[in-house]
MARTORDO-865900 format. One record per residue: residue number from 0; residue in three letters; y, z, x of N, C-alpha, C in turn. Coordinates in nm, 3 decimals, m for minus. Last residue first. Layout:
REM MARTORDO-865900
<rec num="NUM" residuo="ala" n_Y="Y" n_Z="Z" n_X="X" ca_Y="Y" ca_Z="Z" ca_X="X" c_Y="Y" c_Z="Z" c_X="X"/>
...
END
This chain:
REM MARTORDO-865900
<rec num="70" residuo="unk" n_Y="13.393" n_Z="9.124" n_X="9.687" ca_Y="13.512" ca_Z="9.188" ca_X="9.756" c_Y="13.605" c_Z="9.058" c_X="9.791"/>
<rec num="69" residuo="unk" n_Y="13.175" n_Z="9.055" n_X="9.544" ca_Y="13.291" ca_Z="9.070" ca_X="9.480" c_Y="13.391" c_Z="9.091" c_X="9.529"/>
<rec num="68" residuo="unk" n_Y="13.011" n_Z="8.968" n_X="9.757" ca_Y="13.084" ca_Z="8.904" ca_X="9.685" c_Y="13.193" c_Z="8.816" c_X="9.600"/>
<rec num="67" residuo="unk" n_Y="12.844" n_Z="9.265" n_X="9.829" ca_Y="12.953" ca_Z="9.115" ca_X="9.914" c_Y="13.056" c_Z="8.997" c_X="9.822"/>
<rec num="66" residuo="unk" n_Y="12.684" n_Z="9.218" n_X="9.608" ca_Y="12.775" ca_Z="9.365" ca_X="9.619" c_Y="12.906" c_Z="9.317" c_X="9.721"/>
<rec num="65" residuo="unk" n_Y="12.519" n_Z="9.002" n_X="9.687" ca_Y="12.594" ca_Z="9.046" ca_X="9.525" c_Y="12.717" c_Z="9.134" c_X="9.580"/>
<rec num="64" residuo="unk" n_Y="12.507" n_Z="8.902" n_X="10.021" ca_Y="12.418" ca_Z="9.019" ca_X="9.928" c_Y="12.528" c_Z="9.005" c_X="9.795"/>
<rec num="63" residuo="unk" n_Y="12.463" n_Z="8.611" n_X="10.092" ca_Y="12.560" ca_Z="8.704" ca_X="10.091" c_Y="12.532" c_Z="8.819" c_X="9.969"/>
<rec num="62" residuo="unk" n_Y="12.349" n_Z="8.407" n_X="10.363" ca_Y="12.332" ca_Z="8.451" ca_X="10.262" c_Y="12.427" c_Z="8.598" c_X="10.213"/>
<rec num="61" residuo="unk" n_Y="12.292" n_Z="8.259" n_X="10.583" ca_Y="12.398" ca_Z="8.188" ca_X="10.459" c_Y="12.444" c_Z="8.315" c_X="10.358"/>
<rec num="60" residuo="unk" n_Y="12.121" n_Z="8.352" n_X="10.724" ca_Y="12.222" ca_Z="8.319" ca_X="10.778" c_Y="12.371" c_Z="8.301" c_X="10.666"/>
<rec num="59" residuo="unk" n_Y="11.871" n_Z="8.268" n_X="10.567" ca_Y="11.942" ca_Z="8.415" ca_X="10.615" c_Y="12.055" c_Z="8.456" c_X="10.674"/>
<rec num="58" residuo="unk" n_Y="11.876" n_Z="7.999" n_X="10.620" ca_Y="11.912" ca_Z="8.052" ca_X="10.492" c_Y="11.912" c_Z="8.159" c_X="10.496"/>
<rec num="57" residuo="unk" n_Y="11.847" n_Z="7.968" n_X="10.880" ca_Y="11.965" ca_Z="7.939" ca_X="10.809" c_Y="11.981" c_Z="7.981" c_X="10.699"/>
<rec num="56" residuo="unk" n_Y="11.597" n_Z="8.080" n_X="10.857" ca_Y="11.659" ca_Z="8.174" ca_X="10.940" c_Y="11.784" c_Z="8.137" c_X="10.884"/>
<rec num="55" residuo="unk" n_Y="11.439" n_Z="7.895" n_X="10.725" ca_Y="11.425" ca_Z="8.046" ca_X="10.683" c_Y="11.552" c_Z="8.116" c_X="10.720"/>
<rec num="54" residuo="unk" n_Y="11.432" n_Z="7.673" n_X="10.874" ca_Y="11.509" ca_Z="7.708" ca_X="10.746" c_Y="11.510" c_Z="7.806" c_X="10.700"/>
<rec num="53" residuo="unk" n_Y="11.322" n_Z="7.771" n_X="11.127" ca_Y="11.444" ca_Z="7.739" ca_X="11.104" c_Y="11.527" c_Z="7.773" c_X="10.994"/>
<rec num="52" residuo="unk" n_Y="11.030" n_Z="7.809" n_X="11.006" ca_Y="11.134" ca_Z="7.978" ca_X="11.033" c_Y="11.241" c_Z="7.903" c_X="11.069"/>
<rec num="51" residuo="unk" n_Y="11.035" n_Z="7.534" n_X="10.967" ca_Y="11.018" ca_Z="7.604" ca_X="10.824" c_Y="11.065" c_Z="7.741" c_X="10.879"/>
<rec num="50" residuo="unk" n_Y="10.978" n_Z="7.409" n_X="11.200" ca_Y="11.124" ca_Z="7.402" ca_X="11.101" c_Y="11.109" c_Z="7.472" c_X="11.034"/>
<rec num="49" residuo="unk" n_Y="10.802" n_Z="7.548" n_X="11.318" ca_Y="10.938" ca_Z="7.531" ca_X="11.414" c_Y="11.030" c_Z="7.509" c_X="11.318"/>
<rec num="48" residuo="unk" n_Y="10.564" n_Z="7.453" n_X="11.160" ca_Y="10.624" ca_Z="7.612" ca_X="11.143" c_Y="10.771" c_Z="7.672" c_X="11.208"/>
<rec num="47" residuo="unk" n_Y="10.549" n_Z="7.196" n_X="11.178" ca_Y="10.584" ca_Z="7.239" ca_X="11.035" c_Y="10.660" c_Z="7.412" c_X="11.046"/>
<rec num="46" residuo="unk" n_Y="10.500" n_Z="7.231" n_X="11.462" ca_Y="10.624" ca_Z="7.137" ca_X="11.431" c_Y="10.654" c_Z="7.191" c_X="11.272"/>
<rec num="45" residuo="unk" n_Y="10.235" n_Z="7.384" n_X="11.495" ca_Y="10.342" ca_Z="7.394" ca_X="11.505" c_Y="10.470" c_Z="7.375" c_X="11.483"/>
<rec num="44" residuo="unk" n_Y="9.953" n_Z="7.352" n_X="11.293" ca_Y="10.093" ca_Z="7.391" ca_X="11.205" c_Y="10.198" c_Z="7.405" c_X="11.338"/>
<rec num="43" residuo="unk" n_Y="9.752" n_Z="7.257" n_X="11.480" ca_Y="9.878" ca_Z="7.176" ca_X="11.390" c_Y="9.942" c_Z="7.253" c_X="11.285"/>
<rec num="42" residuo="unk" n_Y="9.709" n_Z="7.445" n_X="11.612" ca_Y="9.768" ca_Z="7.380" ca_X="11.688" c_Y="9.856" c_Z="7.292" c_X="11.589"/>
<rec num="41" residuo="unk" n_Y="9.680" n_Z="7.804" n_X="11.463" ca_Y="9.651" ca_Z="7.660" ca_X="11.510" c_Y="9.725" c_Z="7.596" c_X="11.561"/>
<rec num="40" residuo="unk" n_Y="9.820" n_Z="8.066" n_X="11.689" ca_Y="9.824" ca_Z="7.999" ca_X="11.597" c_Y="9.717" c_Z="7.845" c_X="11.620"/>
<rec num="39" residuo="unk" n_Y="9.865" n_Z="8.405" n_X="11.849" ca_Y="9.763" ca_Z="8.255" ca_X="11.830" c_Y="9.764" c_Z="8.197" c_X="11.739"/>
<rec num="38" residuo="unk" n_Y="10.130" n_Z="8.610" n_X="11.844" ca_Y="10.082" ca_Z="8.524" ca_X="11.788" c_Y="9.960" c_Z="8.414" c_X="11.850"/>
<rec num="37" residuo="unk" n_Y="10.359" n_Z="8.847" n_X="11.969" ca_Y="10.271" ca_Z="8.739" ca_X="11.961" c_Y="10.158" c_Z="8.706" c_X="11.880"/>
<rec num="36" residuo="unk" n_Y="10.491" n_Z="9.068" n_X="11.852" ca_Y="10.600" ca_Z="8.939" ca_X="11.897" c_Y="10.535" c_Z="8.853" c_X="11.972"/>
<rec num="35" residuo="unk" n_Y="10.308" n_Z="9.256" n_X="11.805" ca_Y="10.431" ca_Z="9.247" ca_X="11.733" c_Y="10.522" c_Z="9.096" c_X="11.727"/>
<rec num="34" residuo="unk" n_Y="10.055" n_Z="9.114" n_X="11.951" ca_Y="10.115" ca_Z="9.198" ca_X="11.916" c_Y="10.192" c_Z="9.197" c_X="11.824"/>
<rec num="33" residuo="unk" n_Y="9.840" n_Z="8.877" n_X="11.863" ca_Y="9.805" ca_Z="8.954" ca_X="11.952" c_Y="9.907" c_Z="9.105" c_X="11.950"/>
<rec num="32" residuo="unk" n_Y="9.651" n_Z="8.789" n_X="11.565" ca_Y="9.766" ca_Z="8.856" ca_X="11.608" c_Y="9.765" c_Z="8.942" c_X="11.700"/>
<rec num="31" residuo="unk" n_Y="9.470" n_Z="8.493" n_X="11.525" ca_Y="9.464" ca_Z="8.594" ca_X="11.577" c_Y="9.612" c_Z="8.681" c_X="11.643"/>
<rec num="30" residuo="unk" n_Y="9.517" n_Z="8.262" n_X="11.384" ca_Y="9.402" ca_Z="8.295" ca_X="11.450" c_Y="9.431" c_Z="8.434" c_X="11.492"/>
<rec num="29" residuo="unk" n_Y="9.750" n_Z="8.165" n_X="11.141" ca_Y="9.699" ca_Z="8.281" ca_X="11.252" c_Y="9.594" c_Z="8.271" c_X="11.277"/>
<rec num="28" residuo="unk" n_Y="9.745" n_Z="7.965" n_X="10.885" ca_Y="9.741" ca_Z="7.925" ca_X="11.041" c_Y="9.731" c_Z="8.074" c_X="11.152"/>
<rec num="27" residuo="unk" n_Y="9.772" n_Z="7.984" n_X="10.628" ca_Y="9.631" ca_Z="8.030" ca_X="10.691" c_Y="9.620" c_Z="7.971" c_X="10.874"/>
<rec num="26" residuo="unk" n_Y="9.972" n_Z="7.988" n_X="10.421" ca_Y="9.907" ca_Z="7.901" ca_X="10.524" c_Y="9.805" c_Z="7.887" c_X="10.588"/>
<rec num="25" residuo="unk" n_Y="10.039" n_Z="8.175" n_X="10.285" ca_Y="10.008" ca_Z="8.068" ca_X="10.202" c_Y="9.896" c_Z="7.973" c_X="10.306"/>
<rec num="24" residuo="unk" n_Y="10.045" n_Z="8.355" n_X="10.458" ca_Y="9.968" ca_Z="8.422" ca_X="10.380" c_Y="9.959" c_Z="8.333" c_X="10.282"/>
<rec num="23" residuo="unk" n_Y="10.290" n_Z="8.243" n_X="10.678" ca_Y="10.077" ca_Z="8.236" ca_X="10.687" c_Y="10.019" c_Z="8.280" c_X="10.593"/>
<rec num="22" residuo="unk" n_Y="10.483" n_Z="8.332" n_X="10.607" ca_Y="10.450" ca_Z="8.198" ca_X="10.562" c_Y="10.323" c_Z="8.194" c_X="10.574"/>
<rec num="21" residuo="unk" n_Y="10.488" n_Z="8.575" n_X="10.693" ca_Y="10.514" ca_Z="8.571" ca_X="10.526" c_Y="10.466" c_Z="8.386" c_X="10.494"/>
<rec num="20" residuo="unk" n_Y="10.473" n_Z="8.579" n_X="10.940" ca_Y="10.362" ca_Z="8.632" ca_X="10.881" c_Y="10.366" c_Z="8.594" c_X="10.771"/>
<rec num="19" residuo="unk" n_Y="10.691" n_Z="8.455" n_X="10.988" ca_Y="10.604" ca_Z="8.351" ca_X="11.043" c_Y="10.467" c_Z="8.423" c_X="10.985"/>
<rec num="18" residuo="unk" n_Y="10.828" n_Z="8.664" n_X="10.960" ca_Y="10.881" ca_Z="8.506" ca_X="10.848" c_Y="10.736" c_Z="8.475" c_X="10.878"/>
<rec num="17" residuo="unk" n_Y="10.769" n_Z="8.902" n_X="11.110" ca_Y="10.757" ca_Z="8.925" ca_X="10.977" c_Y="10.770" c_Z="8.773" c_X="10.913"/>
<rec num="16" residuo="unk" n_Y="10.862" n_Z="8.697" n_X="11.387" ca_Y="10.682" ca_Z="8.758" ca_X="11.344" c_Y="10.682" c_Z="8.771" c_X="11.174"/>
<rec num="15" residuo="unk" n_Y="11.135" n_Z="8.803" n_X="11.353" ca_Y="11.088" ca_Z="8.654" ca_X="11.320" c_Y="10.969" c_Z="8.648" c_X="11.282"/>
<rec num="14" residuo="unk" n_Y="11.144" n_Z="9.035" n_X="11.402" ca_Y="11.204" ca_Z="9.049" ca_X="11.278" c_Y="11.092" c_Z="8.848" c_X="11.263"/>
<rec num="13" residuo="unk" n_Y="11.026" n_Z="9.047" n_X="11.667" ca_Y="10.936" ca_Z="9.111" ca_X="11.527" c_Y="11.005" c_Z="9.076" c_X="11.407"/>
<rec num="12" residuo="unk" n_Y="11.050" n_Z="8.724" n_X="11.847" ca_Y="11.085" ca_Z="8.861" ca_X="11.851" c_Y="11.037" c_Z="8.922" c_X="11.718"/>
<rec num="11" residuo="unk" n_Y="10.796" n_Z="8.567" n_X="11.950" ca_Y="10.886" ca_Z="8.598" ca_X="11.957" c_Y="10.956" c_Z="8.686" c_X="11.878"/>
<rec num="10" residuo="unk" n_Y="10.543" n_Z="8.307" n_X="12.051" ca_Y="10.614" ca_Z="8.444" ca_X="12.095" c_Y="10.732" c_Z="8.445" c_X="12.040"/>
<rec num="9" residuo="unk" n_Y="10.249" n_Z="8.155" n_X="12.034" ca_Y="10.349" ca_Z="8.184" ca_X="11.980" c_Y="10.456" c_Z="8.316" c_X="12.005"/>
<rec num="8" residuo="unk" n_Y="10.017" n_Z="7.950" n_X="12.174" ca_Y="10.069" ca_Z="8.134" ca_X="12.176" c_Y="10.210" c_Z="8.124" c_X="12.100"/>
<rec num="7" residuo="unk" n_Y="9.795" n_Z="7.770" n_X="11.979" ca_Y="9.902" ca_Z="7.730" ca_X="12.074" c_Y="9.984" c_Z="7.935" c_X="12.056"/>
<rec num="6" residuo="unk" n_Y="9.463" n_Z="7.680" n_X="12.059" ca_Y="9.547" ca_Z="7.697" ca_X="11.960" c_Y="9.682" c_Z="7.701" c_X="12.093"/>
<rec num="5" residuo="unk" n_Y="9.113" n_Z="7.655" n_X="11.977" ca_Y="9.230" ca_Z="7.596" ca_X="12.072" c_Y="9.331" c_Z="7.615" c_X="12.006"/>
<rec num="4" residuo="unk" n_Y="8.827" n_Z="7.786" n_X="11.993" ca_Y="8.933" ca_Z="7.720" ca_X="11.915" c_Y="9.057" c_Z="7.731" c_X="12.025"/>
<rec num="3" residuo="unk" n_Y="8.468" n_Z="7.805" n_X="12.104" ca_Y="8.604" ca_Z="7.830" ca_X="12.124" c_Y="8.692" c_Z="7.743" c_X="12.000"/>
<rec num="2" residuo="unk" n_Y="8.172" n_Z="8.012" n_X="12.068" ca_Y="8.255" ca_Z="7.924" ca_X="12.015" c_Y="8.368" c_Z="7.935" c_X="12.042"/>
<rec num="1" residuo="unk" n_Y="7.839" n_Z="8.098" n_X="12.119" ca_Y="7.930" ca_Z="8.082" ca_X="12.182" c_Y="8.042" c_Z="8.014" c_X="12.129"/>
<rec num="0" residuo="unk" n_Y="7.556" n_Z="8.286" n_X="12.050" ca_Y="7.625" ca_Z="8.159" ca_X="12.036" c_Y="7.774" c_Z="8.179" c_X="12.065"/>
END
């Protein structure tokens, strides 16, 4: 028996892969991890997953370790 799913390739670089892995382990959108810096995903988590490693990334962006701080 024979079965396809349709999904959308996702590419891009490993530090990002690690967000987009950390969100799938609530999500369950991977079909299938082709390398480091690709991805098969379902089709409808894209738009949710385009903003959500956004906000991820701004808020990595923002962020200022304790030890930063104080100086």
């Amino acid at each position: 028996m024979v079965s396809a799913l349709t999904g959308t390739l996702l590419k891009c670089d490993p530090p990002t892969m690690e967000i987009v892995k950390q969100i799938n382990e609530s999500k369950h959108f991977i079909i299938e991890q082709i390398d480091e810096g690709v991805a098969l995903c379902k089709d409808s988590v894209t738009q949710f997953l385009k903003e959500e490693v956004t906000r991820r990334l701004e808020i990595a962006e923002c962020y200022i370790p304790p030890n930063e701080q104080q100086k």
